[in-house]
Every structure is written in C-alpha cells, then in structure tokens.
C-alpha positions as CSV (number, residue, x, y, z in Angstrom):
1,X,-47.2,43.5,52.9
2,X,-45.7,41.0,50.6
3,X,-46.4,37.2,52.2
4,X,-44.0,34.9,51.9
5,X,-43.3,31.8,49.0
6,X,-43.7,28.3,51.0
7,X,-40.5,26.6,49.4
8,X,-41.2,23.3,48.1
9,X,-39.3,21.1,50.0
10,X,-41.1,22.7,53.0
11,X,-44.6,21.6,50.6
12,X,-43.7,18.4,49.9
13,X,-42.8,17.3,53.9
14,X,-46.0,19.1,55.4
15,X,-48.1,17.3,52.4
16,X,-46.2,14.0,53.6
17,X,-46.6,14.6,57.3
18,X,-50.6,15.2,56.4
19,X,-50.2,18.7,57.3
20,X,-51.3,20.1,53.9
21,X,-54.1,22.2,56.0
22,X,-51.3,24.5,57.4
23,X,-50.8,25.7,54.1
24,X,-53.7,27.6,53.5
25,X,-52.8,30.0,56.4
26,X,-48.7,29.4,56.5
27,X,-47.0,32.4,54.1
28,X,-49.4,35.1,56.1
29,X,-47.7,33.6,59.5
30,X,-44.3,33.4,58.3
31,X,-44.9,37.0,57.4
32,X,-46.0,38.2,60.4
33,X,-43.7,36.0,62.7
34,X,-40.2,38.0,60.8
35,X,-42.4,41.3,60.9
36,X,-43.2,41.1,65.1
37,X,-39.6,38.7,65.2
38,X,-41.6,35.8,66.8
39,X,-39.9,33.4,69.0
40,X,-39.3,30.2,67.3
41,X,-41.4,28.3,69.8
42,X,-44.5,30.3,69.8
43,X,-44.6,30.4,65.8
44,X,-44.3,26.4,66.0
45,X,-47.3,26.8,68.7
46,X,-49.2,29.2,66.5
47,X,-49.2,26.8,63.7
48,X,-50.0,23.5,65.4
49,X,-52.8,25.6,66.9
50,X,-54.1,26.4,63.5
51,X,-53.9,22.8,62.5
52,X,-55.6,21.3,65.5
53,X,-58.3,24.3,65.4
54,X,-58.9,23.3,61.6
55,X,-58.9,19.2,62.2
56,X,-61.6,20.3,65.2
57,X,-63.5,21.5,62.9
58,X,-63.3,19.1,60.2
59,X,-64.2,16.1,62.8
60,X,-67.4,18.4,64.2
61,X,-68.6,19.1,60.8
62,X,-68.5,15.2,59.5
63,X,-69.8,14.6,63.6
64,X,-73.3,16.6,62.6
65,X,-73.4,15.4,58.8
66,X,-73.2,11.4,60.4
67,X,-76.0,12.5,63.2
68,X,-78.3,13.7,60.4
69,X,-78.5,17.6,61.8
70,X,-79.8,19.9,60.1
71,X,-76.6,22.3,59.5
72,X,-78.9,25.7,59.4
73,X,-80.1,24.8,63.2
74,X,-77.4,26.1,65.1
75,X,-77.7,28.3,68.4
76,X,-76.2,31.1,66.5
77,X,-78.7,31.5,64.1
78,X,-81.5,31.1,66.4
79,X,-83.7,34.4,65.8
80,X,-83.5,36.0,69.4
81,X,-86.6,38.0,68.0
82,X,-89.0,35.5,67.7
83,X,-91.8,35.9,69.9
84,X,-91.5,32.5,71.8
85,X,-91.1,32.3,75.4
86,X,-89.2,29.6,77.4
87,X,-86.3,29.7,80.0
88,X,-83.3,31.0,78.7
89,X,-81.7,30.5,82.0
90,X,-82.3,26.3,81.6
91,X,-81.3,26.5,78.2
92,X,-78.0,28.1,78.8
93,X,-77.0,25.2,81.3
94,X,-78.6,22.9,78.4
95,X,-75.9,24.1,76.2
96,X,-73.3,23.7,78.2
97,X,-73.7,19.7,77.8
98,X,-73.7,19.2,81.9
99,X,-77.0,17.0,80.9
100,X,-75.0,14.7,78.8
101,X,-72.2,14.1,80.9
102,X,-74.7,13.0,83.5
103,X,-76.8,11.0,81.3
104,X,-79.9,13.2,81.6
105,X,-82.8,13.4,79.1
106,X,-84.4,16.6,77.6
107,X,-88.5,16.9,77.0
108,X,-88.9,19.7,74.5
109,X,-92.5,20.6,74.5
110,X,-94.5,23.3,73.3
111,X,-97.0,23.3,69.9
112,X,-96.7,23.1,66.5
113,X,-93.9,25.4,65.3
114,X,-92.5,27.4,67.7
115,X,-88.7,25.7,66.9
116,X,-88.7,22.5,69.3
117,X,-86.8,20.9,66.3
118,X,-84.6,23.8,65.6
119,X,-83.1,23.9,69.4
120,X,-83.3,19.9,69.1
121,X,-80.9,20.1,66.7
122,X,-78.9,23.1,67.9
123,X,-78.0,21.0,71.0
124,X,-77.1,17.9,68.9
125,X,-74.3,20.5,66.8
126,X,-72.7,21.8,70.2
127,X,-72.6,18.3,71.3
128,X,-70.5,17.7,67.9
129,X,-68.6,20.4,68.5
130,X,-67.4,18.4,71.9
131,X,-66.5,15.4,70.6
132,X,-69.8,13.6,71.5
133,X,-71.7,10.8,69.1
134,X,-75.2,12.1,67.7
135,X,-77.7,11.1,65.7
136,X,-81.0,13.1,65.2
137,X,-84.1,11.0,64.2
138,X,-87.8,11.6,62.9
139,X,-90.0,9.1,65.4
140,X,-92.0,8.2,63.1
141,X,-89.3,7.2,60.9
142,X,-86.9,5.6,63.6
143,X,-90.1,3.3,64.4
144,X,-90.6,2.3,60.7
145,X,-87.1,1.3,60.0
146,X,-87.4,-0.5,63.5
147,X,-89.6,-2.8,61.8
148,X,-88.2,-3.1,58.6
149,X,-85.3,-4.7,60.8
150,X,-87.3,-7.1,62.1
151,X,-87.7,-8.8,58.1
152,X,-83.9,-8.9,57.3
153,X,-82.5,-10.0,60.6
154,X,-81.0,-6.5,61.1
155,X,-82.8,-5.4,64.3
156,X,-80.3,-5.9,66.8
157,X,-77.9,-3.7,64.5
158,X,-80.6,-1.2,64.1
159,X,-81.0,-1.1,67.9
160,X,-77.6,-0.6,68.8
161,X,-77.3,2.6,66.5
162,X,-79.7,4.6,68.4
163,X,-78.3,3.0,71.8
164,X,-74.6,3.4,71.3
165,X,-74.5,7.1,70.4
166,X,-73.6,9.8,73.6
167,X,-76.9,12.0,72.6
168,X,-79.9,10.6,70.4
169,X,-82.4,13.3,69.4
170,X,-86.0,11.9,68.7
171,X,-88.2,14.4,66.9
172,X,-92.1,14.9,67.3
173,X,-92.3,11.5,69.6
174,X,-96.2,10.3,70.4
175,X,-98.0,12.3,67.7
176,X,-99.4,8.7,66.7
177,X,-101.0,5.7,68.5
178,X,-98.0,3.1,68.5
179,X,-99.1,-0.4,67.6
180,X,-97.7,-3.6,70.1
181,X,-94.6,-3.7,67.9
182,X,-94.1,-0.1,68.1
183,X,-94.4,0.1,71.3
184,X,-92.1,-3.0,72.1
185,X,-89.6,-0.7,70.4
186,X,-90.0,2.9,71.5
187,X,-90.0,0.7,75.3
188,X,-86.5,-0.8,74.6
189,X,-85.3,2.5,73.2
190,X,-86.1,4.2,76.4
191,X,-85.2,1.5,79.0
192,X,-81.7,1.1,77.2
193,X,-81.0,4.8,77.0
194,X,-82.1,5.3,80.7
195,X,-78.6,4.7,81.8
196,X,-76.6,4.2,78.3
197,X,-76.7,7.8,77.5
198,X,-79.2,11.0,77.1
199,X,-81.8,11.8,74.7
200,X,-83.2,15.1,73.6
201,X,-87.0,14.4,72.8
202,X,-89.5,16.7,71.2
203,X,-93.3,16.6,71.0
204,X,-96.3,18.6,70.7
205,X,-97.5,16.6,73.8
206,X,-96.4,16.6,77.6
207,X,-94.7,13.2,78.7
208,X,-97.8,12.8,80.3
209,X,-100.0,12.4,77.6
210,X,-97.5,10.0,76.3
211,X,-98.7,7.1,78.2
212,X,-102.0,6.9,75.8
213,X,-99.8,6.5,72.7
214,X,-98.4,3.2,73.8
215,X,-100.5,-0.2,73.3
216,X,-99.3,-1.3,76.4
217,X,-100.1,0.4,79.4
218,X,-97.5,-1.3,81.9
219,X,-94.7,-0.7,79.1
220,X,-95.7,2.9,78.8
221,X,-95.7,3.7,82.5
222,X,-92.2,2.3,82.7
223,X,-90.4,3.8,80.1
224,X,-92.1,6.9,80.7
225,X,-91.3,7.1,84.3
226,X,-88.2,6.3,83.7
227,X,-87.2,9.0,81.2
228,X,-89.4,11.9,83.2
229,X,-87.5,10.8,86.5
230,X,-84.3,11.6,84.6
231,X,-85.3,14.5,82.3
232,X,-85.5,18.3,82.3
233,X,-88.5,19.9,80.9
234,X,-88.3,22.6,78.4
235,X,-90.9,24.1,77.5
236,X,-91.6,26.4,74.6
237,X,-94.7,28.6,73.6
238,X,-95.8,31.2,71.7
239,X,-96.4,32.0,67.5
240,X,-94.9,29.8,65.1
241,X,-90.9,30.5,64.4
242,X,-91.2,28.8,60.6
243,X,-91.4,32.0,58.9
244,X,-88.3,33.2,60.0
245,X,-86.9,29.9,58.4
246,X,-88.8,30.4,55.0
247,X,-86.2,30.8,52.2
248,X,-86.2,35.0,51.1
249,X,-85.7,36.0,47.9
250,X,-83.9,38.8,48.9
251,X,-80.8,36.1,49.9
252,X,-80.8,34.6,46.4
253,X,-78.7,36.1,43.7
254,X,-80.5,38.5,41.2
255,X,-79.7,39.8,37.5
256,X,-78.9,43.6,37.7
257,X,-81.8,45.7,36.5
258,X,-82.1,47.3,33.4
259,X,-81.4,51.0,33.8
260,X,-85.1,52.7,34.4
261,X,-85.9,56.3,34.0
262,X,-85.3,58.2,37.3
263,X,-89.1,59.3,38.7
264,X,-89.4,60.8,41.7
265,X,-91.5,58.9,44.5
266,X,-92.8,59.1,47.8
267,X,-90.9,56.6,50.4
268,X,-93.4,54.6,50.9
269,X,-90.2,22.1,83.8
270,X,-89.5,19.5,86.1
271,X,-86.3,21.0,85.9
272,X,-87.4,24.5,84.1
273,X,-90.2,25.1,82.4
274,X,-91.4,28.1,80.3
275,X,-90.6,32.0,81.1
C-alpha cells in the first residue's frame, strides 16, 4: 500500500497551527481513510484524536520528569513474579487515584528492598498520567534542603513546593533521629498536607515507630495522628525485589562472535494491610 505525499501547503498550515505532531501519523490515515472511504467527519475525529492522544502524552511525560520519578518504576513493569506479598486488591483501588481525589495519605511499609520505592513511584506516574502535580522526594534530602532555606531566605518558597503539589511522595521517612529543626519541618509538612492534598510515604518503619524519630514528642503525636487518621496502610513483605532491577548484560548490545568451530555439547493496613 502506497501512503500518500502530505502537500506542502497542507505542511506549512498544520506546522503554523502547531499541529506538526499529526504529521508523523497523517499520509498512513489519509491512506486508509480513501481505502475504507471514511466519512469526512470521523477522519477529522480520528486525527484530532491522534493529536490530543500525543499532547497527553507529552504533558505526562514532562509531569513525571518535573516530579523527579524514576521513569523505569511504572506499574507495568512491576515483576508480578517477585516473591513479595501485599494486597493486590488495596493496590488496585490505590491506582485508581480515588485516594487523591479525597485527599488521603498512603503508608508504604515493609523492609529493606522489597519495592516500597518502586510502587511509590509507580503511583506518582499514574497520577501524571491524570493530569495531577507530583513530586517524589528522598526524606532525608527534602529535610536538608529544608534547612538550607532557612540561610538564604528561601524557606517559605521551599515549603510551598512540597505543599502545593496534588500528590508528594516522601521516600524512606524516619530512618533517622530528626533534630528540633527537623522536626519543626517534617511537623509543618504533615499538618499542611493533612488537608492541602495526599502524600504517598515509605519507610522501613510502621507510623508507629515514627513518633521516636521526632525531637518533639507533642509535635510527633500530632502530625502523626493526623496523617495515620487519614492514611491507608500498605504493607509489603517478603525477599528483596532489587535484583530484578539490576542492569543484565544480556539487554546491552554485544559485538557478533567470531565464528567458532562447531563441537558438540551436552545442554547443560488500617485500610489493607499485607496478603
């Protein structure tokens, strides 16, 4: 099947109209809309549908860069083989985002490895994918620049990028003792977000054991009651899912072999909680 030759008149007004994108998939339609004798107004639907599919995409894919996800930890690539338990049930309803329109929290939980950061991350690309504001940060690091913004009289800035977004992720939350500033800041991050929107948080400790990270007792009991009243609980266990991520030799590409001689061989929660 010969495709058609986009006339340039025809390239010049999409390019104008910023509709250059149509282009990449426009002679195979124009083919296919004489072959099957298309109505007009479903070939104009078909294209715009293309466009707005393609824009979608775009906007999710500059979304996840801005929200610092990583792009490899997305629910379709999750290894369904991985001997890790947790309820599959809570995490489909997780995925569908009902948490975020309701400004609900997440506590991922479960030990060292077992992909807490991976489905992290996974739900911060679907919410992407929606049209929702994310940004994915280390707590460690979130804390740190924190206080960095406290010497250049950009705190209040810093603040209001992990308050304004729809969905903040935090990842491995109350591994350390937090110090009286730190724990000024993880309280205002929680109190704020409480209401302002959800948060995804992971940690190789139950929200329980939280309290003792904070320097301030009263502080810690309110912010963590607050996020706990408001959060499901997911919880994940089993071995470690890291080798599954480990970069394999056998994806990378290899020089041909030289030709060998042929020898014959042998073959050798409070909300869900874990499954």
């Amino acid at each position: 099947m010969t495709t058609e030759v986009i006339a340039p008149d025809l390239n010049l007004v999409l390019r104008r109209l910023k509709l250059s994108g149509l282009l990449n998939t426009l002679p195979e339609r124009l083919t296919l809309a004489r072959g099957q004798m298309t109505p007009y107004q479903d070939f104009l639907l078909l294209l715009l549908a293309d466009e707005v599919s393609r824009r979608d995409s775009l906007s999710a894919s500059l979304r996840a860069q801005r929200a610092h996800l990583d792009p490899a930890m997305q629910l379709e690539a999750w290894d369904a083989t991985a001997k890790v338990t947790f309820d599959k049930m809570l995490l489909n309803d997780l995925a569908s985002l009902r948490f975020v329109e309701a400004h609900a929290h997440v506590a991922i939980v479960g030990p060292v490895g077992v992909g807490k950061t991976f489905l992290a991350h996974a739900l911060g690309h679907i919410a992407c994918r929606r049209g929702h504001s994310v940004l994915a940060v280390r707590s460690d690091a979130m804390l740190k620049r924190l206080r960095h913004a406290r010497l250049d009289n950009s705190y209040e800035a810093e603040l209001r990028k992990l308050i304004a977004v729809d969905l903040l992720i935090v990842d491995d939350f109350g591994l350390d003792a937090m110090d009286a500033v730190e724990s000024r800041d993880a309280y205002e991050i929680f109190t704020e977000r409480h209401r302002a929107g959800s948060m995804v948080v992971t940690s190789n400790r139950g929200p329980d054991e939280w309290l003792s990270t904070f320097a301030d007792p009263i502080r810690a009991q309110s912010a963590v009651d607050r996020f706990t009243g408001n959060a499901y609980d997911f919880v994940i266990e089993g071995e470690t899912y890291r080798p599954r991520q480990k970069p394999s030799r056998a994806n990378a590409a290899q020089p041909a072999p030289a030709p060998q001689p042929e020898v014959k061989r042998r073959s050798s929660n409070r909300r869900g909680g874990a499954a």
